[in-house]
RONU-226814 format. One record per residue (C-alpha): residue number from 1; x, y, z. Coordinates in nm, 3 decimals, decimal comma. Layout:
BEGIN
<rec num="NUM" x="X" y="Y" z="Z"/>
...
//
This chain:
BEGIN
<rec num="1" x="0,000" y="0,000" z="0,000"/>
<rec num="2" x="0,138" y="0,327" z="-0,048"/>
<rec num="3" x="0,139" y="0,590" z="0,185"/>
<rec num="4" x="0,095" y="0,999" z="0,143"/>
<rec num="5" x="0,182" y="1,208" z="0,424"/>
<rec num="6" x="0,013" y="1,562" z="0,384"/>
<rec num="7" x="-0,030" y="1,863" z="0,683"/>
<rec num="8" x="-0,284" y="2,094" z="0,739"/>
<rec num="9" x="-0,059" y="2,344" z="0,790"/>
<rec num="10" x="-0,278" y="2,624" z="1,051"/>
<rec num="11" x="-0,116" y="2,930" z="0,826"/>
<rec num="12" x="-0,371" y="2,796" z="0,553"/>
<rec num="13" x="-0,665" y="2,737" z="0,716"/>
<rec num="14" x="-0,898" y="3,087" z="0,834"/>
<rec num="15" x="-1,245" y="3,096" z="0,966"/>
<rec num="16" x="-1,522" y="3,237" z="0,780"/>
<rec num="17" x="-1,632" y="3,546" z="0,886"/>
<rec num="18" x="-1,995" y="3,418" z="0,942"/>
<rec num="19" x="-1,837" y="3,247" z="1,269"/>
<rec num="20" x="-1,808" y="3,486" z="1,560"/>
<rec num="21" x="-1,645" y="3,402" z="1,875"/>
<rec num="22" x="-1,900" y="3,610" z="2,064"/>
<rec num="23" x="-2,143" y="3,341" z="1,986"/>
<rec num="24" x="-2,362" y="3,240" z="2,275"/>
<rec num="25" x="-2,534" y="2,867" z="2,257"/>
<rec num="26" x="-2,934" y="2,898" z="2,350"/>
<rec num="27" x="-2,989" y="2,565" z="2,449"/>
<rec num="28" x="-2,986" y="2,437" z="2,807"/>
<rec num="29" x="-2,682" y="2,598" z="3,050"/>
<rec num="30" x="-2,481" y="2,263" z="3,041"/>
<rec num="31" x="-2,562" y="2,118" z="2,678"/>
<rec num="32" x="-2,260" y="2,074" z="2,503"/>
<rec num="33" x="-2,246" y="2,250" z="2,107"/>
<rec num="34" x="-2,028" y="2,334" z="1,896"/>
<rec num="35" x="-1,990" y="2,586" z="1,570"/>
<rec num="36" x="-1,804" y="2,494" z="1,280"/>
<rec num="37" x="-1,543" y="2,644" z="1,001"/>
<rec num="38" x="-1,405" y="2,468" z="0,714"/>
<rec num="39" x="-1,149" y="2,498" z="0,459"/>
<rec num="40" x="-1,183" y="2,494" z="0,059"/>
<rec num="41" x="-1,319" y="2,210" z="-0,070"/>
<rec num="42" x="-1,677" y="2,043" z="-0,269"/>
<rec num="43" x="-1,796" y="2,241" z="0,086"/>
<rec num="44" x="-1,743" y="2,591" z="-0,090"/>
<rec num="45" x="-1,789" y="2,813" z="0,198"/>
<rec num="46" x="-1,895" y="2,790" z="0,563"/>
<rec num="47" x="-2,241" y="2,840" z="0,514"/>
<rec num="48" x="-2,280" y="2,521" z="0,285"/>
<rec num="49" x="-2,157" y="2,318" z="0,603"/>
<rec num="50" x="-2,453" y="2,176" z="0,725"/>
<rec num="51" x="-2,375" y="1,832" z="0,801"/>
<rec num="52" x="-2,368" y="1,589" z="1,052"/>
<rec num="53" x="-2,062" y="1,516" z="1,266"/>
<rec num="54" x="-1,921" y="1,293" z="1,446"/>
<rec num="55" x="-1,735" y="1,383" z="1,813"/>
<rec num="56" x="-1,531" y="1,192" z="2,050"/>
<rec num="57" x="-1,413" y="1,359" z="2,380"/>
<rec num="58" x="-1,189" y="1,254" z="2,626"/>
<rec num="59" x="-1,206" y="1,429" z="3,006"/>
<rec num="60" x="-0,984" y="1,485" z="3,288"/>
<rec num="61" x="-1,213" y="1,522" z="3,600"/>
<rec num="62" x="-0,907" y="1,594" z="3,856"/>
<rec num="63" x="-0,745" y="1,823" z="3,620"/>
<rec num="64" x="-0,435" y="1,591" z="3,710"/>
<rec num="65" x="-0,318" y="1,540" z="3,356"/>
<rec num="66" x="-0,489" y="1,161" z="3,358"/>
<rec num="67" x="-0,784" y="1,149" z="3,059"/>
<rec num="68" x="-1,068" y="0,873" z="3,017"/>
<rec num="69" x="-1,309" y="0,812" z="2,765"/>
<rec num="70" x="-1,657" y="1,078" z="2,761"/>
<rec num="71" x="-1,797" y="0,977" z="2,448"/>
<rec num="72" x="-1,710" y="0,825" z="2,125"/>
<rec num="73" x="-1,815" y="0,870" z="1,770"/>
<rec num="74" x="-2,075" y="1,110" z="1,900"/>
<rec num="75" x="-2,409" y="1,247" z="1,652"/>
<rec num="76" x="-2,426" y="1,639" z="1,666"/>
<rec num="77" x="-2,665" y="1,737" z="1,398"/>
<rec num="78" x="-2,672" y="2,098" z="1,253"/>
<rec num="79" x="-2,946" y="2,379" z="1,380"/>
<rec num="80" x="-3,049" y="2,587" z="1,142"/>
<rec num="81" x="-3,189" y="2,870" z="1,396"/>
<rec num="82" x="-2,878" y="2,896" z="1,588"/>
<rec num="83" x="-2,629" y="2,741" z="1,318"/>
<rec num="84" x="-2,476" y="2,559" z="1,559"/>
<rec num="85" x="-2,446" y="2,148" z="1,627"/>
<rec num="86" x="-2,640" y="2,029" z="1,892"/>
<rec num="87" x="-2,562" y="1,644" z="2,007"/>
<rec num="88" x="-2,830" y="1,365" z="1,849"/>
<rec num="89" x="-2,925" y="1,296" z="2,179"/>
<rec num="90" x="-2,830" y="1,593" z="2,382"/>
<rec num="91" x="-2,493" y="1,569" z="2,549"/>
<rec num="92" x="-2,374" y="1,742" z="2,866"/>
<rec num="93" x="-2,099" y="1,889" z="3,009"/>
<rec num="94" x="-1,938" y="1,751" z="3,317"/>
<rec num="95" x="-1,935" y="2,001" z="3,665"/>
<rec num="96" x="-1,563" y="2,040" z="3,627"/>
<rec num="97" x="-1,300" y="1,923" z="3,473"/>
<rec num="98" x="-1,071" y="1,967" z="3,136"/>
<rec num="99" x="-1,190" y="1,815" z="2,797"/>
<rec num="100" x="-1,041" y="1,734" z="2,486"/>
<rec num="101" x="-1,305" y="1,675" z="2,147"/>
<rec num="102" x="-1,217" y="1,581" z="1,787"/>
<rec num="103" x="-1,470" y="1,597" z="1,521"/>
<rec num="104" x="-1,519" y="1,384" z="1,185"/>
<rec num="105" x="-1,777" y="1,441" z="0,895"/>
<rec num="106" x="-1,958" y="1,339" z="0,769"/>
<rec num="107" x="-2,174" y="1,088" z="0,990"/>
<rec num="108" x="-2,249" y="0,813" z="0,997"/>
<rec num="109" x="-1,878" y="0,693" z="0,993"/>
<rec num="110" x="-1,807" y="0,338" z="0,979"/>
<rec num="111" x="-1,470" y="0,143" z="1,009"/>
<rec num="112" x="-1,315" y="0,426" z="1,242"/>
<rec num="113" x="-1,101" y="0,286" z="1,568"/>
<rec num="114" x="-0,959" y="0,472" z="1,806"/>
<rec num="115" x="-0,575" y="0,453" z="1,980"/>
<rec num="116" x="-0,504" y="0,632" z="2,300"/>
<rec num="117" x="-0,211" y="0,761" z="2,467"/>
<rec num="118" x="-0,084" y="0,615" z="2,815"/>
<rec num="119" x="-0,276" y="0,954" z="2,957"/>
<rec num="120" x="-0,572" y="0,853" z="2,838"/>
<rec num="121" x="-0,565" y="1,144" z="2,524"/>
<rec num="122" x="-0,655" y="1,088" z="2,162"/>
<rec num="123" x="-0,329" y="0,936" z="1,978"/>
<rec num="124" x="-0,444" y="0,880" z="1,686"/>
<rec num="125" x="-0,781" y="0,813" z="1,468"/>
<rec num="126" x="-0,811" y="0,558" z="1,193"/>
<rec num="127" x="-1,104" y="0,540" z="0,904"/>
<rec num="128" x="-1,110" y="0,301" z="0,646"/>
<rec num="129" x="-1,178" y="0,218" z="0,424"/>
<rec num="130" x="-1,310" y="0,528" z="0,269"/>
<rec num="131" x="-1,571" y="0,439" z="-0,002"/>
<rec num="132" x="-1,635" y="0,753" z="-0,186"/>
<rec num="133" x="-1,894" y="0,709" z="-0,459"/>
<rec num="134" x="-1,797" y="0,998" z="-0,760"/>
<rec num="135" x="-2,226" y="0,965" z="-0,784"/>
<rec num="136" x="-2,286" y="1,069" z="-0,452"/>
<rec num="137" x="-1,926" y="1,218" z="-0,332"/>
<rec num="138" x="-1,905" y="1,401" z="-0,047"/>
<rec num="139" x="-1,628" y="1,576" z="0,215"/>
<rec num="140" x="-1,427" y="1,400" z="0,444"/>
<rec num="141" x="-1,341" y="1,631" z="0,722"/>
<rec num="142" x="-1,112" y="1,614" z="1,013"/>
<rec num="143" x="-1,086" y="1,824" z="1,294"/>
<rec num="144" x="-0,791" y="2,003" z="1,500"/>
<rec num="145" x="-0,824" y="1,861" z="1,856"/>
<rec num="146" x="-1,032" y="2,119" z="2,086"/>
<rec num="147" x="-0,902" y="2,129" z="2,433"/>
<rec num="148" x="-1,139" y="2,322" z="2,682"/>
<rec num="149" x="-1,213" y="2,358" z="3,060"/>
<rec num="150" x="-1,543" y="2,194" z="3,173"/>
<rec num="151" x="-1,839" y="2,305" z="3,175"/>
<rec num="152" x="-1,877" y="2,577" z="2,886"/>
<rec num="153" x="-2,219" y="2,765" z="2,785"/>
<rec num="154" x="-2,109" y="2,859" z="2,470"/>
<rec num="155" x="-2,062" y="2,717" z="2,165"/>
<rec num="156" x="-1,710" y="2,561" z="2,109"/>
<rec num="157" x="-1,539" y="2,604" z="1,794"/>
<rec num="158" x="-1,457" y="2,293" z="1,592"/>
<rec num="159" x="-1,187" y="2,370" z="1,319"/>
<rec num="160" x="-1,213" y="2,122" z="1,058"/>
<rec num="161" x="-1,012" y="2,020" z="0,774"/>
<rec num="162" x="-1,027" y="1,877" z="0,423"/>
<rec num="163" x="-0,879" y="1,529" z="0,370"/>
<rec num="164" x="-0,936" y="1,530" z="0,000"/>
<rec num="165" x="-0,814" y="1,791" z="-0,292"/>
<rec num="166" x="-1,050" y="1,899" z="-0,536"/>
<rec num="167" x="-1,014" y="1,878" z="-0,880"/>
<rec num="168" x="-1,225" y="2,149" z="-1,142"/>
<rec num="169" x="-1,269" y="2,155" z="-1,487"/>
<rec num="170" x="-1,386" y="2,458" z="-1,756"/>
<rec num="171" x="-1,416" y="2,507" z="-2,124"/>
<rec num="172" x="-1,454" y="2,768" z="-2,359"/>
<rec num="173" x="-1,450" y="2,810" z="-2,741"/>
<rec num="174" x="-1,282" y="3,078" z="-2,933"/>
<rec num="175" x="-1,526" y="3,291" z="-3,086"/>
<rec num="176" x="-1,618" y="3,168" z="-3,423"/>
<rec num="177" x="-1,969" y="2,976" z="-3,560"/>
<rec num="178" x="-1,816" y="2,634" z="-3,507"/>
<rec num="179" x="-2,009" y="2,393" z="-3,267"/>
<rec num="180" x="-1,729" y="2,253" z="-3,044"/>
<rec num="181" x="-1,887" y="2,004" z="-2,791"/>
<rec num="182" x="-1,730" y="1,845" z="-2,501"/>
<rec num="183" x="-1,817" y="1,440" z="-2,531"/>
<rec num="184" x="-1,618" y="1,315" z="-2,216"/>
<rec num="185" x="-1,325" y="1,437" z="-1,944"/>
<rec num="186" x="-1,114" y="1,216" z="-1,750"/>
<rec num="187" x="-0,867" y="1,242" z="-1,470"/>
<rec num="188" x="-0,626" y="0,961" z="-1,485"/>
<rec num="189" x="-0,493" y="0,738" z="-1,217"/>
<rec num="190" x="-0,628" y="0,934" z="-0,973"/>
<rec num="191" x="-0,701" y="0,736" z="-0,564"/>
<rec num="192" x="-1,080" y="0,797" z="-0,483"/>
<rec num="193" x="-1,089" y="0,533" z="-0,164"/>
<rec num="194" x="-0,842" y="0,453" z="0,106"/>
<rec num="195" x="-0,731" y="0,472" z="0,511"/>
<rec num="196" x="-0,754" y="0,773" z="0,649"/>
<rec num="197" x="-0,520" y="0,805" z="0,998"/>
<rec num="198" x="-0,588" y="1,118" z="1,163"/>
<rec num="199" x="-0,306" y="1,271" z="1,452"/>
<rec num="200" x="-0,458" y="1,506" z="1,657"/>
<rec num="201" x="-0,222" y="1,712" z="1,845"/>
<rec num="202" x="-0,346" y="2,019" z="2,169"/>
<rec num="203" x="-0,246" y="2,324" z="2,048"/>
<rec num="204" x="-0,191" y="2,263" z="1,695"/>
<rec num="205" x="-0,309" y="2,133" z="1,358"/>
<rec num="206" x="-0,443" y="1,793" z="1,317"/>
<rec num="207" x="-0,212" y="1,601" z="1,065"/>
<rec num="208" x="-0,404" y="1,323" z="0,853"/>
<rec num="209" x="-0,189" y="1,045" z="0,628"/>
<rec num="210" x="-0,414" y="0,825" z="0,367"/>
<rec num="211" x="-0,320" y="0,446" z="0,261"/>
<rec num="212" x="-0,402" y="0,385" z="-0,105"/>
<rec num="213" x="-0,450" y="0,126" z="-0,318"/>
<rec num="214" x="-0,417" y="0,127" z="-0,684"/>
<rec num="215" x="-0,534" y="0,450" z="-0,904"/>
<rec num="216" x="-0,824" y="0,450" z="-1,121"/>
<rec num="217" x="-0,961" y="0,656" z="-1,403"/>
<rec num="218" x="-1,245" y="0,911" z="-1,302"/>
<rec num="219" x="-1,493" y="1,094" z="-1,490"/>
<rec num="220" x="-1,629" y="1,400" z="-1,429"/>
<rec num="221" x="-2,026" y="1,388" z="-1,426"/>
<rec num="222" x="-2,273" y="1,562" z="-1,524"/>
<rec num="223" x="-2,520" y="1,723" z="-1,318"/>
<rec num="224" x="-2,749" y="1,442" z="-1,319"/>
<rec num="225" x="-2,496" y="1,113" z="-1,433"/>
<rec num="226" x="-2,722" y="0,778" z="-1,426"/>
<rec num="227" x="-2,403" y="0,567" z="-1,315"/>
<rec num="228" x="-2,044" y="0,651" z="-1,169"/>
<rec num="229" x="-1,902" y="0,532" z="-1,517"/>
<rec num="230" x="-2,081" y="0,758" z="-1,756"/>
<rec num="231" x="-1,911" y="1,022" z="-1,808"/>
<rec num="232" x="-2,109" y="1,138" z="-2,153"/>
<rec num="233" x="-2,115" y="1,542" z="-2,131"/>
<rec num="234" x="-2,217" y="1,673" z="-2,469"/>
<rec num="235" x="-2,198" y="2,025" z="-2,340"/>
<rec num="236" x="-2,218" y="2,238" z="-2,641"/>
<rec num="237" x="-1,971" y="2,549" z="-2,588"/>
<rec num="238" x="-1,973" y="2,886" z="-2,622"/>
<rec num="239" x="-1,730" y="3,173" z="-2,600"/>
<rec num="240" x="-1,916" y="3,401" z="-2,320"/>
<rec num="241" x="-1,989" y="3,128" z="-2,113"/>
<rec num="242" x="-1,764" y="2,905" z="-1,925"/>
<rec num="243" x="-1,926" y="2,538" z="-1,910"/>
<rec num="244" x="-1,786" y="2,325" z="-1,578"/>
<rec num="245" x="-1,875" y="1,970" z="-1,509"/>
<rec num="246" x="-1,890" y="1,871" z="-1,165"/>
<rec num="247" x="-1,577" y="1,851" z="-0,965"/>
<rec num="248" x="-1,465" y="1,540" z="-0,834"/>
<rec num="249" x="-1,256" y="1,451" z="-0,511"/>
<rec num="250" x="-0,942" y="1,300" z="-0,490"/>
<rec num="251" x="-0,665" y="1,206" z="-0,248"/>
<rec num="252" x="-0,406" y="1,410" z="-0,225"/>
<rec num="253" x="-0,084" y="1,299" z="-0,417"/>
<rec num="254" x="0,143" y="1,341" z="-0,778"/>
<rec num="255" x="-0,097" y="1,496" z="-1,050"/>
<rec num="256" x="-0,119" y="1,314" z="-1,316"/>
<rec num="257" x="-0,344" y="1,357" z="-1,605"/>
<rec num="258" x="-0,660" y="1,465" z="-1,776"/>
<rec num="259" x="-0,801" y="1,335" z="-2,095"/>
<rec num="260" x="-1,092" y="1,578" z="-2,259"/>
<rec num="261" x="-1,277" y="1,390" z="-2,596"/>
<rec num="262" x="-1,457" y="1,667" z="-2,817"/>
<rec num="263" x="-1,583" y="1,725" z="-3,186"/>
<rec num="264" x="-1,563" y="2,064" z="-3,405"/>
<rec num="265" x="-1,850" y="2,055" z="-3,645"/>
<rec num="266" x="-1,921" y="1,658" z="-3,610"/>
<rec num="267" x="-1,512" y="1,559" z="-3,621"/>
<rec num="268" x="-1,393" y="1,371" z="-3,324"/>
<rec num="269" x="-1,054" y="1,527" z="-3,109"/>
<rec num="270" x="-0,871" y="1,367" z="-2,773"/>
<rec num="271" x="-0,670" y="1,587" z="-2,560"/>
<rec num="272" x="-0,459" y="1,488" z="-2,286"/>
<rec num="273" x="-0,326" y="1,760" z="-2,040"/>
<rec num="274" x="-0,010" y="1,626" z="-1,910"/>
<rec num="275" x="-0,019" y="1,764" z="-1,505"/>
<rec num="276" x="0,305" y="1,531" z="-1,386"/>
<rec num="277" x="0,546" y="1,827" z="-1,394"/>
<rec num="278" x="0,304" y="2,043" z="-1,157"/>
<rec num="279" x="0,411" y="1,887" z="-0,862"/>
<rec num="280" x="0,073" y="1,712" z="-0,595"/>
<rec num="281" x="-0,222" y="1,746" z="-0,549"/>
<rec num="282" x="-0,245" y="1,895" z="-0,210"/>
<rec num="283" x="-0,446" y="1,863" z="0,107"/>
<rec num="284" x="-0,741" y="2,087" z="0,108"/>
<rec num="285" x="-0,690" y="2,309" z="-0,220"/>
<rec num="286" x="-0,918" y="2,342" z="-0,531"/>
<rec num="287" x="-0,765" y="2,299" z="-0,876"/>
<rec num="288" x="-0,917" y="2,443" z="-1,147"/>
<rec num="289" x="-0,776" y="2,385" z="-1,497"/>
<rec num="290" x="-0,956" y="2,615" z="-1,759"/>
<rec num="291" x="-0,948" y="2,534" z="-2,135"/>
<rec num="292" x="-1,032" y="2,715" z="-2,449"/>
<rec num="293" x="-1,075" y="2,497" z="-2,698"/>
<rec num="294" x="-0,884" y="2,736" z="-3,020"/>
<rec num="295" x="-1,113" y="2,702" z="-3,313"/>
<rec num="296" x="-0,916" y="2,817" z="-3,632"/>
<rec num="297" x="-1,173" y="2,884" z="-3,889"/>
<rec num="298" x="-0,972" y="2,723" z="-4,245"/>
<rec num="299" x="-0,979" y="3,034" z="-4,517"/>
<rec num="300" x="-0,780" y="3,054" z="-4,822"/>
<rec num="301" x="-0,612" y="3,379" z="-4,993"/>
<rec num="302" x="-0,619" y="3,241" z="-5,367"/>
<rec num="303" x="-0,370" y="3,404" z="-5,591"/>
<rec num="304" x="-0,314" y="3,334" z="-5,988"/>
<rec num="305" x="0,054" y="3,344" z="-6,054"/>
<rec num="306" x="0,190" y="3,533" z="-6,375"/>
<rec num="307" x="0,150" y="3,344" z="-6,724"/>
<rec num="308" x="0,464" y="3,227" z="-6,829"/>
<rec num="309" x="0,531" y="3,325" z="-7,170"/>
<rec num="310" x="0,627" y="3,013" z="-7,402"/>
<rec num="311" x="0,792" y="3,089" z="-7,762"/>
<rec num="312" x="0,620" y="2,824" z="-8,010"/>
<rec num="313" x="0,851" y="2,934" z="-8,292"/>
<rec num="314" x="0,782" y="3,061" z="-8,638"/>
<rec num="315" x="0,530" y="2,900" z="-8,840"/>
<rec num="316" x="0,437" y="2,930" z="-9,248"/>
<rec num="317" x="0,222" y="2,747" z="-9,324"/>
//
């Protein structure tokens, strides 16, 4: 299996400015929620971050350094009136105390153990194997680890993380009155599934490392695909208006390559975008490749050359 190491370093992540800090929770005194922020990713901005998540805390009740297990794996489900993430059921703080959470999206997870340290703190988080269906793909999100003196009444922050990159896609046409249509586009060899280990660590990022297993071709999809292998576009192009399929998700790793099949005026065209010399695909950033497809329109500038003069000699007849 090979292995990718990739950090999410803190310089890169921000939180939206939709998340204050001033927030105050409105449900009981000692119910435990949490707000959210998120990097780039399929999750555009903050405000399309609506999902379910999955939270295991750890808690020191003697403040003595010594942690045991509060809850594991954990349903807080989002609240649209207070846009906050209220526990599925409710969950409580203890009376005293210091607490340590780390969040995972979306939920339901499956196939996700747990090591701890000899203190009793979260060493490290393992999920796998990662099915991630290009028909119904969604985020995987990690958190950094949120250490906190119990009990709190207001929402706690949960910083979370993108575990895949995403990969977009646009075309154009030169102007001209050829139809240029886009049949199919590709991205080569690219890992969709694998083992996601997470390493939280208090007072600093989260680190995450994925296990692969061999790469597979991926279409892009249409807005409305009828199966994870049909990639058929026929997106007729125009030169105002960019067309974009939808993205798709990948692990993070060596770019590779993407293979676009099109047609000027009814003639068929492959072109594959060599991406190996632009280094990986890294952990939490959006690619987007835009193309133009260059439609020379074939015109002639017809000339006559010069008649040649030709002697045919002297005739009597």
């Amino acid at each position: 299996m090979k292995k990718i190491f990739l950090l999410a370093a803190a310089a890169m992540v921000s939180l939206s400015s939709c998340v204050q800090t001033d927030e105050i929770y409105t449900g009981k005194s000692n119910e435990m929620g949490f707000k959210s922020a998120v990097t780039r990713g399929i999750i555009q901005t903050n405000e399309d971050m609506t999902y379910p998540v999955a939270v295991t805390a750890v808690w020191d009740d003697a403040k003595n350094g010594e942690f045991a297990s509060y809850f594991e794996k954990a349903k807080f489900v989002y609240d649209a009136g207070t846009e906050l993430w209220k526990g599925e059921p409710a969950r409580y703080w203890p009376t005293s105390g210091n607490m340590q959470f780390l969040g995972l999206s979306p939920y339901p997870i499956s196939n996700v153990t747990h090591t701890y340290k000899t203190t009793g703190e979260l060493e490290k988080v393992v999920w796998g194997t990662i099915e991630n269906n290009l028909m119904d793909q969604h985020d995987v999100l990690f958190s950094d680890l949120l250490s906190v003196e119990a009990p709190q009444t207001s929402a706690q922050p949960l910083l979370f993380h993108h575990a895949y990159a995403q990969l977009n896609v646009t075309f154009k046409k030169t102007d001209s009155a050829a139809e240029v249509i886009i049949k199919s586009v590709k991205a080569n060899n690219v890992h969709i599934n694998g083992i996601l280990t997470v390493t939280p660590a208090a007072g600093s990022a989260s680190t995450a490392e994925w296990q692969v297993g061999l790469p597979v071709p991926r279409f892009f999809l249409p807005e409305a695909p009828t199966g994870v292998e049909n990639g058929t576009l026929n997106a007729v192009l125009n030169a105002n208006t960019a067309f974009s399929p939808t993205p798709i998700l990948v692990i993070p790793g060596a770019q590779t390559e993407i293979i676009i099949e099109y047609t000027i005026d009814g003639h068929e065209h492959t072109y594959t975008h060599d991406l190996s010399s632009n280094g990986n695909w890294d952990m939490g950033y959006k690619y987007t490749y835009n193309y133009t497809i260059n439609v020379n329109e074939i015109i002639f500038d017809c000339t006559v050359d010069a008649w040649t003069p030709v002697d045919g000699g002297n005739i009597t007849i």
